[in-house]
C-alpha positions in Angstrom: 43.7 52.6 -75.0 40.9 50.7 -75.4 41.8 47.7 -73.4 43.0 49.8 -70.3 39.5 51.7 -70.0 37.8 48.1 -70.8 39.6 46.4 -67.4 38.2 49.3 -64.6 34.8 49.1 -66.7 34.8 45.7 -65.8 36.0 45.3 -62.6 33.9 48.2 -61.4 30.7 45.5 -63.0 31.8 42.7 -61.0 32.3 44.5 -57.8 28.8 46.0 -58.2 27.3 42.5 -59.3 29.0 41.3 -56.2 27.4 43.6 -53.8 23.8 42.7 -55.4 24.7 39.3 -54.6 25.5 39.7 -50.5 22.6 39.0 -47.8 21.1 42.3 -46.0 22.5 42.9 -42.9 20.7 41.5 -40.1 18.1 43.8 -39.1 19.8 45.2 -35.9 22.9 46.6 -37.5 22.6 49.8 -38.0 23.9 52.7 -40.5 27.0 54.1 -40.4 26.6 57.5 -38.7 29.2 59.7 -39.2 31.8 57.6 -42.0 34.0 54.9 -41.3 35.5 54.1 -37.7 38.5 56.0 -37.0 40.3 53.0 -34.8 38.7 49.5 -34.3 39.7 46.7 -30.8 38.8 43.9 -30.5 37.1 42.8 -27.6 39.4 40.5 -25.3 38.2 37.2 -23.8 39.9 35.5 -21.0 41.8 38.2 -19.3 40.6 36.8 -15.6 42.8 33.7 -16.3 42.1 30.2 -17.5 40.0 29.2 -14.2 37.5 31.8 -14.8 34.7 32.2 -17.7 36.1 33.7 -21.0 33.6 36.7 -20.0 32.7 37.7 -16.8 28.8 38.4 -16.7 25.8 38.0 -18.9 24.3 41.4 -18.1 21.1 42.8 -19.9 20.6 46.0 -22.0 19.0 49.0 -19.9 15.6 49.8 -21.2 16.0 52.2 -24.4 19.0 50.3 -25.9 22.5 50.8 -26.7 24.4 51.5 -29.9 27.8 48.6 -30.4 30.9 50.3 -31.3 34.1 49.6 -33.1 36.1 50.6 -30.2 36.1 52.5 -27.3 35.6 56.1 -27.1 35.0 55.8 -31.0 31.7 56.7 -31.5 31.9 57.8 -35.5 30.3 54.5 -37.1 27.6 52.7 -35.1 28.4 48.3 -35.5 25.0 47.4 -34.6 22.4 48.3 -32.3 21.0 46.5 -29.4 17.4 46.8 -27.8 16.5 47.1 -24.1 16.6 43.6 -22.8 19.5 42.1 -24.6 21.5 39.9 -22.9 25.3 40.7 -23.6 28.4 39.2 -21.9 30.9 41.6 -20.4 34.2 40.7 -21.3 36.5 43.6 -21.2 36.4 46.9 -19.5 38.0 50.9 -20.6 38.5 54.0 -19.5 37.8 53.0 -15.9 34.2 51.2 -16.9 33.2 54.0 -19.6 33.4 51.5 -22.0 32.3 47.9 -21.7 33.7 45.2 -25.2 30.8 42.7 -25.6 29.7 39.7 -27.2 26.7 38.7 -28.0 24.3 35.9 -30.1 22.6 37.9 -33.6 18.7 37.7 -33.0 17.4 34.2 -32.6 20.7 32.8 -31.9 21.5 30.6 -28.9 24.1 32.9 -26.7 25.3 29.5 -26.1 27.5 28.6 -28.9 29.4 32.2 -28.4 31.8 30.1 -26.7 32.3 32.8 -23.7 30.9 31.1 -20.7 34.0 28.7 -20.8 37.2 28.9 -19.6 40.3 29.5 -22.2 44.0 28.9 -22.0 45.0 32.4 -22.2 43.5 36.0 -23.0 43.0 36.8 -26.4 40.5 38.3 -28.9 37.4 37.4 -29.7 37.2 35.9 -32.9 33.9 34.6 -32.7 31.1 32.8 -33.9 28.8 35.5 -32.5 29.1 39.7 -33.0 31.5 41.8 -30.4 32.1 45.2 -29.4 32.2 48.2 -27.2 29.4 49.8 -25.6 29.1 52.6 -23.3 29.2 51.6 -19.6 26.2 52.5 -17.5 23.6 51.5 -20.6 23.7 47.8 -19.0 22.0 46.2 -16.0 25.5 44.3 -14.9 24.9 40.6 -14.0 21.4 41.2 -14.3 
């Protein structure tokens, strides 16, 4: 009886150990809001066709920011937040432009090495190196 208690006991120690042992978030992510994401998409790059950028604008965040989502129209856990200014690209559009999906560089990271101002084979997710996700369309200045 012993042993089985012993094995959660110390799984439940490493797990929390672990979790002491991961970096803070970078300081734009923000809290979940409202529990976990009901749905997640991921952003799609390269739906233009392979003669056209992998996303189709860098575009700039309207004055007073924007919270990221994990999907469109799913607004019950906030991915990260972004401040006025921020340059995102536009890769994907929803719900007849609602919803934006958008990638972006994490602060002090060159927007370059996101990968999305280049041409790919055919459409498919993001995967990265830099963050994605939907944002709510009119909180952008498009091409701007």
């Amino acid at each position: 009886m012993k042993q089985g208690l012993a094995s959660p006991l110390a799984a439940a120690l490493i797990l929390s150990l672990a979790a002491c042992s991961q970096p803070a978030p970078p300081a734009d992510n923000a809290p979940v809001v409202a529990g976990e994401p009901l749905a997640t998409r991921a952003v799609m790059i390269g739906t233009e066709g392979p003669t056209l950028p992998a996303c189709s604008s860098i575009s700039q965040v309207k004055a007073g920011g924007t919270d990221v989502y994990w999907a469109p129209g799913e607004t019950r856990a906030v991915k990260a937040k972004l401040a006025g200014g921020a340059s995102v690209s536009l890769c994907e559009a929803a719900d007849k432009d609602a919803w934006f999906g958008v990638v972006f560089a994490a602060p002090g990271t060159d927007p370059d090495m996101c990968g999305v101002g280049k041409s790919v084979p055919n459409a498919r997710e993001y995967q990265g190196p830099c963050r994605w996700g939907w944002i709510r369309g009119g909180t952008v200045q498009l091409g701007g």
